[in-house]
C-alpha positions as CSV (number, residue, x, y, z in Angstrom):
1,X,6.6,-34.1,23.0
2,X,5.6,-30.6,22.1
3,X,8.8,-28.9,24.4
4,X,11.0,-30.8,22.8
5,X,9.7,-29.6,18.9
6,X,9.6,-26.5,20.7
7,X,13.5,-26.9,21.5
8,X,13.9,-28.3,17.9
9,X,12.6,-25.4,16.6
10,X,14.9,-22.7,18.6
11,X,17.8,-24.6,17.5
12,X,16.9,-24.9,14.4
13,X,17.7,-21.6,11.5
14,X,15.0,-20.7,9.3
15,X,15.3,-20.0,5.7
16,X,14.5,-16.3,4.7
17,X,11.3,-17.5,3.4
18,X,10.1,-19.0,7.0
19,X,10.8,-15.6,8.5
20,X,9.4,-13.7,6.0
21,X,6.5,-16.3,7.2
22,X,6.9,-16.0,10.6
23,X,6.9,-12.1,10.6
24,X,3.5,-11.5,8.3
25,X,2.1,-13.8,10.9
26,X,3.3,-11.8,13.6
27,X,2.4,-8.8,11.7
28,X,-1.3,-10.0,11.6
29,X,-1.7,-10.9,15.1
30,X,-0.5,-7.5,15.7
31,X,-2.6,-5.7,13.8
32,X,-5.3,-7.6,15.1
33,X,-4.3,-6.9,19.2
34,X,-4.0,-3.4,17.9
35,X,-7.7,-3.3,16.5
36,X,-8.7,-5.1,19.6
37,X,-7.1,-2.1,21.4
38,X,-8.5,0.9,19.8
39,X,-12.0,-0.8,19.8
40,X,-11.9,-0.1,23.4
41,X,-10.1,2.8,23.7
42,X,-13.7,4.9,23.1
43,X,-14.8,3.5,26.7
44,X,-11.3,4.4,28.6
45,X,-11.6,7.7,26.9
46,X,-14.9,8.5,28.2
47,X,-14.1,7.4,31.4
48,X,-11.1,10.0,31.3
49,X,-13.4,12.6,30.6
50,X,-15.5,12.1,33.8
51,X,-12.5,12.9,35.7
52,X,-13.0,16.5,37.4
53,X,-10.5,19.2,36.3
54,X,-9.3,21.1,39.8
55,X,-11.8,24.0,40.2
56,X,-14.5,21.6,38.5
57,X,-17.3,19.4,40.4
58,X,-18.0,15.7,39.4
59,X,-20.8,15.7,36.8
60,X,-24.1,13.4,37.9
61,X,-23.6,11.6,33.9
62,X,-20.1,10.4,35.0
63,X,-21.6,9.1,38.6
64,X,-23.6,6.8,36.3
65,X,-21.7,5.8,33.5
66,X,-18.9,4.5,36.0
67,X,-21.4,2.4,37.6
């Protein structure tokens, strides 16, 4: 039942005003996934840090905050 709305729906042309519809909404969920992203992005970089440069030893803080 769905699939075939779904097929209805591909075939079908929307009016500019659906777009403009459809493309806020995509917009939103965008922007949301992208808050979603940089909210963790504070962990990945710290975890970045930890790695050793080449004439540096690992750091006993980054042993423990990688457990």
């Amino acid at each position: 039942m769905y699939f075939s709305y779904q097929l209805y729906e591909a075939g079908r042309v929307k009016s500019p005003r659906e777009q403009r519809e459809a493309d806020a909404r995509t917009g939103e969920r965008a922007k949301s996934v992208a808050l979603l992203w940089h909210s963790l992005l504070p962990a990945r970089h710290q975890a970045a840090a930890c790695e050793p440069a080449a004439d540096e030893a690992i750091r006993p803080s980054c042993l423990t905050a990688a457990r």
